[in-house]
VOPAGU-2260 file (C-alpha; in pm, 1 decimal, decimal comma):
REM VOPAGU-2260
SITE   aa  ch    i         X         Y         Z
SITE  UNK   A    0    6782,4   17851,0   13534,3
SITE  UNK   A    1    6428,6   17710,1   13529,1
SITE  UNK   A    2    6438,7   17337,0   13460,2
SITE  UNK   A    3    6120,4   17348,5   13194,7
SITE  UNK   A    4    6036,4   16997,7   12981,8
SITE  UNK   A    5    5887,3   16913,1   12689,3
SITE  UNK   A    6    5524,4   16773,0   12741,1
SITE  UNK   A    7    5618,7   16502,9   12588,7
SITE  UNK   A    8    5843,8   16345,8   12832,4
SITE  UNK   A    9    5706,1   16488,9   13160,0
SITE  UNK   A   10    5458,0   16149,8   13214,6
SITE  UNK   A   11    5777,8   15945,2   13203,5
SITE  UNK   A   12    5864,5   15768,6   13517,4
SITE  UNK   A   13    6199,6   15508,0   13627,2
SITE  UNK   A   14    6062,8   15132,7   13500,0
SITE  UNK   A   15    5961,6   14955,3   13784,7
SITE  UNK   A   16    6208,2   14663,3   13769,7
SITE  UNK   A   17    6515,9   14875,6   13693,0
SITE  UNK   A   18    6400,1   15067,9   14010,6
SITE  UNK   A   19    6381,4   14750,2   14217,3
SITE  UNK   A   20    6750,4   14615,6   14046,0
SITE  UNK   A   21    6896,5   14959,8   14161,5
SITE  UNK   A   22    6746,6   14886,4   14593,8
SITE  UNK   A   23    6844,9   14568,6   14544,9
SITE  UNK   A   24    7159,5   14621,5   14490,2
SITE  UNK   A   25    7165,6   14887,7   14730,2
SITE  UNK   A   26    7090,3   14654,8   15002,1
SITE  UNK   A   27    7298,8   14381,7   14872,7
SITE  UNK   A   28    7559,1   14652,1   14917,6
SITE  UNK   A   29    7490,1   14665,9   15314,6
SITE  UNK   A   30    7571,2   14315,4   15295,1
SITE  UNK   A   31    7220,2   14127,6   15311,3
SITE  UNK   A   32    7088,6   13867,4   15100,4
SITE  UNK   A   33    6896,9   13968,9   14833,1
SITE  UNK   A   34    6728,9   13673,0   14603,3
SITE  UNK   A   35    6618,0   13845,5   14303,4
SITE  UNK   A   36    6328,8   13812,5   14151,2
SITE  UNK   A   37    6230,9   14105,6   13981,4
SITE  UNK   A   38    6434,2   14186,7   13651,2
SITE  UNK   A   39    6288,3   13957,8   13340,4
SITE  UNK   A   40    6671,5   13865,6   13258,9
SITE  UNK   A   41    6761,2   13504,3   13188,8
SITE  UNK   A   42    7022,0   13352,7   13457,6
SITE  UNK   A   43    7217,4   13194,1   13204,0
SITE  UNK   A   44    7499,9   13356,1   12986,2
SITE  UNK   A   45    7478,9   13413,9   12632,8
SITE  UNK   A   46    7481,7   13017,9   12483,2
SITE  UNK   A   47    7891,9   12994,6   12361,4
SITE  UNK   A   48    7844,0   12991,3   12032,0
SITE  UNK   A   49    7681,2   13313,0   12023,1
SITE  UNK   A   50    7924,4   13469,7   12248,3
SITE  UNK   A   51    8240,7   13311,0   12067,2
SITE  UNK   A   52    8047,2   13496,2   11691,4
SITE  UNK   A   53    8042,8   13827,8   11909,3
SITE  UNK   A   54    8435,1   13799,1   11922,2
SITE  UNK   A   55    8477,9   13663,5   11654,8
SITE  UNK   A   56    8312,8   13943,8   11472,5
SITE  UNK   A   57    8535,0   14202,3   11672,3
SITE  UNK   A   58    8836,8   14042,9   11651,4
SITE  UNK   A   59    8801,7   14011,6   11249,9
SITE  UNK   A   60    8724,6   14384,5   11273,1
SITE  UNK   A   61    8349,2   14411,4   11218,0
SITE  UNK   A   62    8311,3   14722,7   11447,0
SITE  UNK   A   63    8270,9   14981,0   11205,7
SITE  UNK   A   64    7871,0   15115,3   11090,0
SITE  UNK   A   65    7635,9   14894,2   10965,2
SITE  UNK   A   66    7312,3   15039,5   10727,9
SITE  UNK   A   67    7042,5   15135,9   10972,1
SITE  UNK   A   68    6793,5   14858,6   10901,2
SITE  UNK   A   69    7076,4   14625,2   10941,0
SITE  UNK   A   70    7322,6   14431,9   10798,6
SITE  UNK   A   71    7178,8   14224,5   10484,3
SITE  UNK   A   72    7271,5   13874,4   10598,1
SITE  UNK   A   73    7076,3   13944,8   10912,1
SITE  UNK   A   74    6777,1   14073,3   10790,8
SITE  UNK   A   75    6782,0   13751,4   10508,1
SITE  UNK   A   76    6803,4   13533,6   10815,5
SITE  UNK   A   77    6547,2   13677,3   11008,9
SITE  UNK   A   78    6327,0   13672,9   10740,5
SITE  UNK   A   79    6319,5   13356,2   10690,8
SITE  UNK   A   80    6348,5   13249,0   11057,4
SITE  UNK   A   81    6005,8   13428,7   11123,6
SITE  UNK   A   82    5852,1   13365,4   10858,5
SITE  UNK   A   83    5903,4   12986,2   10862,3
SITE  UNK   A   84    5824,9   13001,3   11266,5
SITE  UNK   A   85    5497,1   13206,6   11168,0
SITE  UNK   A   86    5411,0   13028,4   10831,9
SITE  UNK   A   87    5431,5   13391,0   10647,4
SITE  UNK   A   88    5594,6   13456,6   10352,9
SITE  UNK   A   89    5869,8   13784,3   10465,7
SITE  UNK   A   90    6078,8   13958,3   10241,2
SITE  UNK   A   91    6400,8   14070,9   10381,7
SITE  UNK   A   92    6321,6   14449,9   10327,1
SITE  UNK   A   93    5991,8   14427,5   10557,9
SITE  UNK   A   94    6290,4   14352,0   10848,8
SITE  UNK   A   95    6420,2   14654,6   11026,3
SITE  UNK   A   96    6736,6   14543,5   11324,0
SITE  UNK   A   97    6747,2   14796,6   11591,0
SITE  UNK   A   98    6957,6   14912,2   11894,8
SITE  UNK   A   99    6697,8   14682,8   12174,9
SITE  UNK   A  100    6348,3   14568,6   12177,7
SITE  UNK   A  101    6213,8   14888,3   12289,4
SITE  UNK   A  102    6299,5   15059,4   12005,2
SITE  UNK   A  103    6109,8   14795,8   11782,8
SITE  UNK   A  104    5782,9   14921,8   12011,3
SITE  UNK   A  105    5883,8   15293,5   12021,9
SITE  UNK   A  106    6028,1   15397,5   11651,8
SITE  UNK   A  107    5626,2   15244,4   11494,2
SITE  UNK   A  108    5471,8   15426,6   11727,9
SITE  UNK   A  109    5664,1   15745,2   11636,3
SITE  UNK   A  110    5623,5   15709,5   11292,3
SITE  UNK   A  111    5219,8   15615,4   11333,1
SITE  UNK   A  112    5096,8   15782,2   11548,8
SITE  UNK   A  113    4982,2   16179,4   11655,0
SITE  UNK   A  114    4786,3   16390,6   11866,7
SITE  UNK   A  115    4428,1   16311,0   11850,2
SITE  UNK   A  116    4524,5   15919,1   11790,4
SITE  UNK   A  117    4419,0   15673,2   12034,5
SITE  UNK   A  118    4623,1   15333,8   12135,0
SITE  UNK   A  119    4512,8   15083,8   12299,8
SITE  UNK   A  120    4706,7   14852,0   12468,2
SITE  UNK   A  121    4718,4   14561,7   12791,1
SITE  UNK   A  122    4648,5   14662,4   13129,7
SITE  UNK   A  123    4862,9   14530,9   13350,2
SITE  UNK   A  124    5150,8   14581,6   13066,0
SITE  UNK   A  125    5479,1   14660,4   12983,7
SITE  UNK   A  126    5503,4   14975,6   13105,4
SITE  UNK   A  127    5696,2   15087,6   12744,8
SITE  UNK   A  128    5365,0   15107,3   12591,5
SITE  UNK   A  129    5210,8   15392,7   12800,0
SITE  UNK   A  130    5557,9   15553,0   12807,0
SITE  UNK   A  131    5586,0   15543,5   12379,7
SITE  UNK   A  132    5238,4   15673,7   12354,5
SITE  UNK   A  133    5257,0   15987,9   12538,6
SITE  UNK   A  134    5628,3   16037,5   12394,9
SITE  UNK   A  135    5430,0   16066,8   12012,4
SITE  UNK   A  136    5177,2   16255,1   12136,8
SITE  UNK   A  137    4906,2   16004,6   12110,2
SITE  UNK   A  138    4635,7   15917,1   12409,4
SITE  UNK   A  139    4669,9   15590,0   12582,5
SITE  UNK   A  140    4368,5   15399,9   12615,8
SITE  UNK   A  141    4469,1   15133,0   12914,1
SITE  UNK   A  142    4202,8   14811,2   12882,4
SITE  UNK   A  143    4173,4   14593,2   13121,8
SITE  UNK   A  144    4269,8   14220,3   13149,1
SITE  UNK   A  145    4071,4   13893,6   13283,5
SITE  UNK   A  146    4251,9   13673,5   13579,9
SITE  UNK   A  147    3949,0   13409,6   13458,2
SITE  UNK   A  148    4037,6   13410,6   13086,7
SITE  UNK   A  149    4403,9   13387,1   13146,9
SITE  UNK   A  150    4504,3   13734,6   13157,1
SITE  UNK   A  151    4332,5   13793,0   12766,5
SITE  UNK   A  152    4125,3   14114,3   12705,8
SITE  UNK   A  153    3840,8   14181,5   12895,9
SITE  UNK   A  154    3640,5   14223,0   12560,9
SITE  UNK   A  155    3376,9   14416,8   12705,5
SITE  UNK   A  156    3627,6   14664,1   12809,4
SITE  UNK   A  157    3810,9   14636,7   12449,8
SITE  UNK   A  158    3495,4   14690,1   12282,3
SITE  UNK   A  159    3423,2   14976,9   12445,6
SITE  UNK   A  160    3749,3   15128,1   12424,2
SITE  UNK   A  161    3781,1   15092,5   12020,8
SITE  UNK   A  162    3645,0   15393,9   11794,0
SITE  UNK   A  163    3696,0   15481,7   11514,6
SITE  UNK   A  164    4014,1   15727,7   11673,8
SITE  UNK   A  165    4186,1   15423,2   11764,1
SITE  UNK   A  166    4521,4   15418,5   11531,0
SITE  UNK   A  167    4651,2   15146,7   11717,9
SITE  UNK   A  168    4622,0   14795,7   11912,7
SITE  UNK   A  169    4892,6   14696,4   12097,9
SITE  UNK   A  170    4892,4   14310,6   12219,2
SITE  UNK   A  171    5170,9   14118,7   12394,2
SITE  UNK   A  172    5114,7   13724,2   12375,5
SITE  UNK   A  173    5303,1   13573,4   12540,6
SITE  UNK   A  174    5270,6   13846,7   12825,0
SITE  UNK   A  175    5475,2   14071,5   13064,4
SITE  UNK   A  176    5369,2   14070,6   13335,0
SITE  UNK   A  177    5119,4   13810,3   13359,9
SITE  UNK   A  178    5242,9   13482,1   13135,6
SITE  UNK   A  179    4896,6   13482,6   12929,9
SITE  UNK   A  180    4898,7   13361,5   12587,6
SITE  UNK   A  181    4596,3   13508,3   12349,0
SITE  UNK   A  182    4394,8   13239,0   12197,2
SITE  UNK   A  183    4325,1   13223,7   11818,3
SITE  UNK   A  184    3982,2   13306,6   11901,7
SITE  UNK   A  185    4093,8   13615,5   12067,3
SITE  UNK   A  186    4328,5   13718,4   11820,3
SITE  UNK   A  187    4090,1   13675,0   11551,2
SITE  UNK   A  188    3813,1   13963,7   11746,9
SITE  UNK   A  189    4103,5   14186,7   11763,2
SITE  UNK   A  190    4197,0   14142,3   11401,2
SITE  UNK   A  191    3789,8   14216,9   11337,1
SITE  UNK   A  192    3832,8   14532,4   11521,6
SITE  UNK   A  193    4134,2   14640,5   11355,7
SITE  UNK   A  194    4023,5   14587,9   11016,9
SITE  UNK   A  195    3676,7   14774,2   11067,9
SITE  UNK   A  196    3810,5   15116,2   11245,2
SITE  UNK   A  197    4123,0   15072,2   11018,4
SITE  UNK   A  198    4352,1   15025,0   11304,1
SITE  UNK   A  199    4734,3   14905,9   11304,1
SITE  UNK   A  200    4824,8   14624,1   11578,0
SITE  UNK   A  201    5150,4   14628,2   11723,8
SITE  UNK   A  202    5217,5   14291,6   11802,5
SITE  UNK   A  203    5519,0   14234,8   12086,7
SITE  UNK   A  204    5613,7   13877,8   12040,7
SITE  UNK   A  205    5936,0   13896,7   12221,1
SITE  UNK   A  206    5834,2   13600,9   12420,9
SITE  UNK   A  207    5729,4   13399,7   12128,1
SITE  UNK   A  208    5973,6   13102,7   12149,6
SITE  UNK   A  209    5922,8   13077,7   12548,0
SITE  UNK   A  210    5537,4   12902,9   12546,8
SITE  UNK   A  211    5557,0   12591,8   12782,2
SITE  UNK   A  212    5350,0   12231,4   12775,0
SITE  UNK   A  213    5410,1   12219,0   12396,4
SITE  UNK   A  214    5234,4   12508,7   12297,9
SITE  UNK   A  215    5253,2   12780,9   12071,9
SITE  UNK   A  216    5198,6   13142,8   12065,1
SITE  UNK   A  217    5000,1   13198,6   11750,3
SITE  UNK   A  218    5064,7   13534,0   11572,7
SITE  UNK   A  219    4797,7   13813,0   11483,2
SITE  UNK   A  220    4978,6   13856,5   11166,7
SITE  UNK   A  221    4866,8   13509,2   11040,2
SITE  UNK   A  222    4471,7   13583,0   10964,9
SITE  UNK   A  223    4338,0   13695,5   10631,4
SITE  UNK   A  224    4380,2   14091,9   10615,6
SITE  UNK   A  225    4640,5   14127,6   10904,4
SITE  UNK   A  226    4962,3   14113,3   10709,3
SITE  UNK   A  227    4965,4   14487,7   10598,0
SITE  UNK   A  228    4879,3   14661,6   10912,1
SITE  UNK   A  229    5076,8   14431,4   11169,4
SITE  UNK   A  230    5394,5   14498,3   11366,4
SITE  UNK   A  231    5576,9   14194,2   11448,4
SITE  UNK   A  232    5809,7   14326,9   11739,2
SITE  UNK   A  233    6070,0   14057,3   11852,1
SITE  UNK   A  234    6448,0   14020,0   11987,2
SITE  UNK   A  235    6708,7   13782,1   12115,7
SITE  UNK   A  236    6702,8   13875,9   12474,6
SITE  UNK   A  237    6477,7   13626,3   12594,4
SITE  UNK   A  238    6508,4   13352,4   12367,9
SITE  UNK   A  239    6903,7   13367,5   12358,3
SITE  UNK   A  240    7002,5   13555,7   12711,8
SITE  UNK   A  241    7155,0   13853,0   12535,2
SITE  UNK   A  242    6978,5   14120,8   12724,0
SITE  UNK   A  243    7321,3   14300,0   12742,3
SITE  UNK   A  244    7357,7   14284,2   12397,9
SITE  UNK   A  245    7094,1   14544,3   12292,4
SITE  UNK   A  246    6945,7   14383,1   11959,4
SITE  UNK   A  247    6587,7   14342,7   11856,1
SITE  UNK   A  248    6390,5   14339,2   11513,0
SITE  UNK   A  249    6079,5   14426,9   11362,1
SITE  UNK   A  250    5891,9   14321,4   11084,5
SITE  UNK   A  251    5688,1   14560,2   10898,8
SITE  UNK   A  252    5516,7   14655,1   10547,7
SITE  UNK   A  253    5796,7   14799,0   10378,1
SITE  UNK   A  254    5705,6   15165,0   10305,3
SITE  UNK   A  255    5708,4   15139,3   10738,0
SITE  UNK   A  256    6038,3   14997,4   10701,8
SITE  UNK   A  257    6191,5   15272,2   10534,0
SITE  UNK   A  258    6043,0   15518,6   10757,6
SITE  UNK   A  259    6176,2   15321,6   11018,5
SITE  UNK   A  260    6499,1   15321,4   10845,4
SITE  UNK   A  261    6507,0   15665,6   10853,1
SITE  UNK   A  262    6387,4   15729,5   11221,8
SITE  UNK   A  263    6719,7   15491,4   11351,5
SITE  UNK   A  264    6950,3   15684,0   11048,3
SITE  UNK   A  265    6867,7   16040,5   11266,2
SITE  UNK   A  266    6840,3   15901,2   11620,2
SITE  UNK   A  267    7048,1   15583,2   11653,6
SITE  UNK   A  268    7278,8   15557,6   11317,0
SITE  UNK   A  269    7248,4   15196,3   11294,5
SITE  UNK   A  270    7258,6   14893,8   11578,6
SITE  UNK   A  271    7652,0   14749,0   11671,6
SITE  UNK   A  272    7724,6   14553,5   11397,4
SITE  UNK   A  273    7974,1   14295,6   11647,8
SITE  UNK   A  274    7616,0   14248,2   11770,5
SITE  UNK   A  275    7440,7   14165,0   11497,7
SITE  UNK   A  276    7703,0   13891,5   11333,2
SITE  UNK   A  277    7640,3   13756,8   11707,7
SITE  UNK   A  278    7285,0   13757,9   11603,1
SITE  UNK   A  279    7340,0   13634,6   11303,6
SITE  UNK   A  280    7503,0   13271,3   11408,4
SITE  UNK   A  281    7188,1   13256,2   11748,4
SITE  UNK   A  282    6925,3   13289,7   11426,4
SITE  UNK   A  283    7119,1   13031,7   11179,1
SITE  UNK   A  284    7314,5   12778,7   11466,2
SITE  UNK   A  285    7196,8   12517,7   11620,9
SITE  UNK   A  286    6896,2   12573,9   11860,5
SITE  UNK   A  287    6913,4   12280,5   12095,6
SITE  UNK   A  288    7028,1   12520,8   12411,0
SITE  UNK   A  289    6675,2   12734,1   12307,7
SITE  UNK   A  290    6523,7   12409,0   12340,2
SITE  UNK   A  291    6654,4   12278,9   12655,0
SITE  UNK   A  292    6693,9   12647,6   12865,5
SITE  UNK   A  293    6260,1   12653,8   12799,1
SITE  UNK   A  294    6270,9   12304,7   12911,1
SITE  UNK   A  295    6431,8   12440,1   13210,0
SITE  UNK   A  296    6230,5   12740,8   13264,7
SITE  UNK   A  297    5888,1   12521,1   13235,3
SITE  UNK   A  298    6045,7   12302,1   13527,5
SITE  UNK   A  299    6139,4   12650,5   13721,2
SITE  UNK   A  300    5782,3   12750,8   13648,7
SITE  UNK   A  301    5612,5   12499,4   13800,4
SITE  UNK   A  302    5753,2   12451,7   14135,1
SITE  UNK   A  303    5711,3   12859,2   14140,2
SITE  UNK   A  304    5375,5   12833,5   14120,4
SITE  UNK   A  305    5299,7   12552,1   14326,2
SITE  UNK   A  306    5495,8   12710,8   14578,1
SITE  UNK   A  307    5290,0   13009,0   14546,3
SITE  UNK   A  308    4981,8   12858,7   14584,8
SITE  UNK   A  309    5045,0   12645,8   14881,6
SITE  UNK   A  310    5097,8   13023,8   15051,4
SITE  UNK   A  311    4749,7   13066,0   15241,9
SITE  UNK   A  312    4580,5   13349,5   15082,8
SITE  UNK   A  313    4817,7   13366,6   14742,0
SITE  UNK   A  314    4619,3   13258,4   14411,0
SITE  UNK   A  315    4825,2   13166,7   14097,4
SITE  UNK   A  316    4734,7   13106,7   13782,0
SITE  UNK   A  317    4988,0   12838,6   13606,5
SITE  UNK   A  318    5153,2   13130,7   13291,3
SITE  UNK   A  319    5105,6   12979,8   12972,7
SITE  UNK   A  320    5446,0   13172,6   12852,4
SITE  UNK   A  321    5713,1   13416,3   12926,0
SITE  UNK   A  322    5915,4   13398,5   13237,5
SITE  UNK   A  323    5653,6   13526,8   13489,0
SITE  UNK   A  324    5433,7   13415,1   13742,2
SITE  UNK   A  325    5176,2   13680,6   13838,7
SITE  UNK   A  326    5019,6   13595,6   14205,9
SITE  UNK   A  327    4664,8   13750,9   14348,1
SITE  UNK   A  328    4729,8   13887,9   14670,5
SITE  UNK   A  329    4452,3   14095,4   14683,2
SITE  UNK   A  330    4354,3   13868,7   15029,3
SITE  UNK   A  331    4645,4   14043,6   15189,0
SITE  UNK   A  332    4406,7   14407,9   15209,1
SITE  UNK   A  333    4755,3   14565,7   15152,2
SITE  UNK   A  334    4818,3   14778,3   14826,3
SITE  UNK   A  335    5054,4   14604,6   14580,1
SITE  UNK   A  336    5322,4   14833,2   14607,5
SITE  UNK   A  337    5297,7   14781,8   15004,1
SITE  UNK   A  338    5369,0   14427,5   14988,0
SITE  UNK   A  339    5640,2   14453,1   14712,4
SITE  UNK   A  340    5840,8   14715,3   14994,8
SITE  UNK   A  341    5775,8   14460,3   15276,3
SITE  UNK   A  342    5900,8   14173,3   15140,7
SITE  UNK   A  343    6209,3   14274,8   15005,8
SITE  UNK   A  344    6269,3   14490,5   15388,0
SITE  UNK   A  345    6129,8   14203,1   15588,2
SITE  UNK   A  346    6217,6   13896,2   15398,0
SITE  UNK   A  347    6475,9   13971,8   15150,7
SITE  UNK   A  348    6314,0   13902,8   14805,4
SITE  UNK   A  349    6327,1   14149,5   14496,5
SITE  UNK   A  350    6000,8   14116,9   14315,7
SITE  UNK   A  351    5763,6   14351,2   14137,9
SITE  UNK   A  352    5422,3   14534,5   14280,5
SITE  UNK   A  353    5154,9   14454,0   13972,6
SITE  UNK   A  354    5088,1   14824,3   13974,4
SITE  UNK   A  355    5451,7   14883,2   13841,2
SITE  UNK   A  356    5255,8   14751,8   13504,8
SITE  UNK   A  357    4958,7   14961,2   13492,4
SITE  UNK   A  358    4696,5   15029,5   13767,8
SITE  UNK   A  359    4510,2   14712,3   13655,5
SITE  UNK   A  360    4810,5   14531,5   13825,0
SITE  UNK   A  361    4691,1   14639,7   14207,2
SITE  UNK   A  362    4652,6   14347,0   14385,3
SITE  UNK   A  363    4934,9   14139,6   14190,8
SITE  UNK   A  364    5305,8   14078,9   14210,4
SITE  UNK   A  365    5543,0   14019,1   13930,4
SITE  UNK   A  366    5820,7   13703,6   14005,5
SITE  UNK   A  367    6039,6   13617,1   13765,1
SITE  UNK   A  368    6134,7   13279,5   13720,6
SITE  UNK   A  369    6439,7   13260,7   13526,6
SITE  UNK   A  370    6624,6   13230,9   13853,5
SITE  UNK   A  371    6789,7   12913,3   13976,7
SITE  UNK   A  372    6622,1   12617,9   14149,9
SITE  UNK   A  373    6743,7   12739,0   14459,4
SITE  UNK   A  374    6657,5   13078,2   14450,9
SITE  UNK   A  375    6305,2   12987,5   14380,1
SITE  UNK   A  376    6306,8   12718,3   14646,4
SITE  UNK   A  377    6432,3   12968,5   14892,9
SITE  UNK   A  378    6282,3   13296,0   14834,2
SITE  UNK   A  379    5942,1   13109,1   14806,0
SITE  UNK   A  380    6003,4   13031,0   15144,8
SITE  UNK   A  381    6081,9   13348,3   15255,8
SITE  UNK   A  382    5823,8   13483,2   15145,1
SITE  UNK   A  383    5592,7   13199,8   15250,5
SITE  UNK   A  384    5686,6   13282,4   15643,6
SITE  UNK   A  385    5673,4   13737,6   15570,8
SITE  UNK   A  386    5326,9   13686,0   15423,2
SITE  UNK   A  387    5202,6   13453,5   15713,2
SITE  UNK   A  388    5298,7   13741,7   15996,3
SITE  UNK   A  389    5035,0   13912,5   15815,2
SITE  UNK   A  390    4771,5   13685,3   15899,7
C-alpha cells in the first residue's frame, strides 16, 4: 500500500541528541571510545532516597491507575513547592502530573492552539517546540537569539515577530541549548507583549533549580497580569536525575487544567503512579544532594568552558544555567553539523551541531556538562588537538 501521513506529523524529524546517543553507541559498539557529550542526562543515579520511595511504592503495591492530573498528595506538594520557590500563591487543582516533560509543552499547546495561530518561540531551542506547533496545526514563528545579551531575545526580531495572530510565547530560562537565563527586564517586555496582543506564554522552567554563582531564574509568571495566561512547565529530570523515570508537571489556570486532564484521560490514562510516590518523597525530602550535585555541575561548568576557550578560534560564553555550554565556532568556516560529524569520527567526542536546535544554532555546538571531571578533561582535549588540524 501507499504509505500516506497526516500533515500534521510529516515536519517531524529524529531529535538531534537521541540521534547522536543512537551513533554513539553504534561506534562504541565497534569497540572505540566514545566520551559523550551530547544527551542533557545527569551522570548521577537517581539520589537513594528517591529510588528506595520508587520501590517502596511498588513493593507496597502502588502500581495500579492513578487520576490523570495525578495523585492528590503530589499535586498538594507541588503546589506548594512552586509556589513557595516562585513566591505565588498555587492551588493544587492549577497542577496537572504527566507521563515526561514533553508532554507538559505538547498537551497546552494542543489544547491552545489552531490553524491560523502563531507561536513564537527561541531560536536556537528545544527542538519540541517547533515539533508541538506543527503537530496542532499552528505556524511556528522561530526568533532569533543574541550571543551579546546572553542568548536573550533579539527584541528587534521579537518585536517584529508579535501580531496580534500570535496565541503564544514560548520562553525557556534557564535555556537548552545555550545556558542563558532571561533577565527581569526581559521578562517583563515579553509579559508587555503578551498582555497587549492577548497572548499565552509557555514558560519551560525545567532548568529552574540548576542557575549557578548564586543566582536565580526569575519566573514570567511572577509580574502583575501574568498569572492567568502563564504555563509553568517543569519536571524532576534535571533537578533529581530521573530522566528514566518519565514524570513532569505543569501549572496552569484551572479551566486549562481540566482540559489538560482530559487530553492525558484519552491519550495517556494517567502517569505511573510507582513514579509519582517517587516524586512525591524528591519534592518533600531532604534537598541537600540538589544542592551539592549543582555545586558540582557549576565546578564541571567552569573548567568546560575555560577549556573551550583556551581552543584557538572557539568563543564561549560562561551559561548562566542548565547543563550546557554552547561554543562559537563559526571561525572554523565549516557548517555546524560538519564539525559535530568530524569530531565524533576523528576525535571520538559525542556532542551536538547548534543547528540540531533551530537554524539560528549554525555556527554553535551543544556540550553537555553533566559528565564527569574526566570526561570533560579528556574530551576537551580531544577535541582541542581535531579542531587544531583544521587550522
Amino acid at each position: 500500500m501507499t504509505m500516506k501521513f497526516a500533515d500534521r506529523v510529516r515536519h517531524l524529524a529524529p531529535e538531534g541528541a537521541l540521534h547522536m546517543l543512537v551513533r554513539a553507541r553504534a561506534l562504541q559498539a565497534q569497540g572505540r571510545d566514545i566520551i559523550e557529550f551530547q544527551i542533557g542526562q545527569p551522570d548521577v543515579p537517581t539520589y537513594d532516597n528517591i529510588a528506595k520511595a520508587g520501590i517502596r511504592a511498588i513493593e507496597e503495591g502502588r502500581t495500579r491507575y492513578s487520576p490523570p492530573p495525578g495523585i492528590p498528595e503530589l499535586r498538594q506538594a507541588l503546589a506548594e513547592d512552586a509556589g513557595r520557590r516562585r513566591g505565588l500563591e498555587i492551588s493544587p487543582a492549577e497542577v496537572v502530573v504527566m507521563p515526561g516533560g514533553k508532554p507538559t509543552l505538547f498537551f497546552p499547546t494542543l489544547a491552545l492552539v489552531q490553524a491560523g495561530d502563531e507561536v513564537i518561540y527561541p531560536d536556537p531551542g528545544f527542538p519540541t517546540y517547533a515539533a508541538m506547533v506543527g503537530v496542532a496545526g499552528g505556524t511556528p514563528v522561530p526568533v532569533s537569539l543574541r550571543e551579546d545579551e546572553d542568548f536573550a531575545f533579539d527584541l528587534d526580531a521579537f518585536d517584529a515577530g508579535v501580531s496580534d495572530r500570535t496565541r503564544m510565547i514560548v520562553i525557556n530560562s534557564p535555556s537548552n541549548p545555550t545556558g542563558g537565563v532571561l533577565s527581569m527586564s526581559m521578562l517583563e517586555h515579553i509579559a508587555e507583549a503578551a498582555l497587549r496582543h492577548d497572548a499565552w506564554v509557555l514558560s519551560d522552567e525545567i532548568y529552574s533549580r540548576l542557575v549557578f554563582d548564586g543566582a536565580k531564574a526569575p519566573s514570567i509568571a511572577q509580574l502583575p497580569g501574568m498569572r492567568e495566561r502563564t504555563i509553568i512547565c517543569d519536571g524532576f529530570s534535571k533537578t533529581y536525575a530521573m530522566t528514566g523515570w518519565r514524570l513532569g508537571y505543569t501549572i496552569v489556570p484551572q479551566p486549562l487544567a481540566e482540559r489538560l486532564g482530559l487530553l492525558i484521560t484519552h491519550s495517556v490514562t494517567c502517569s505511573a503512579t510507582f513514579t509519582q510516590y517517587a516524586a512525591l518523597e524528591a519534592v518533600t525530602g531532604p534537598q541537600d544532594r540538589v544542592a551539592e550535585v549543582r555545586t558540582e555541575y557549576q565546578c564541571r561548568r567552569d573548567v568546560m568552558v575555560a577549556a573551550l576557550n583556551a581552543i584557538p578560534g572557539v568563543q564561549c560564553r560562561m551559561p548562566l544555567g542548565a547543563i550546557y555550554a554552547f561554543p562559537n565556532v563559526k571561525s572554523f568556516g565549516r557548517k555546524s553539523d560538519w564539525i559535530a560529524n568530524y569530531l565524533l569520527e576523528e576525535a571520538g567526542v559525542a556532542l551536538l551541531s547548534g543547528t540540531a536546535f533551530g537554524e539560528g544554532g549554525e555556527g554553535y555546538l551543544r556540550l553537555c556538562f553533566a559528565s564527569s571531571m574526566e570526561d570533560i578533561n579528556r574530551g576537551l582535549d580531544r577535541i582541542a588537538t581535531a579542531l587544531a588540524k583544521l587550522g
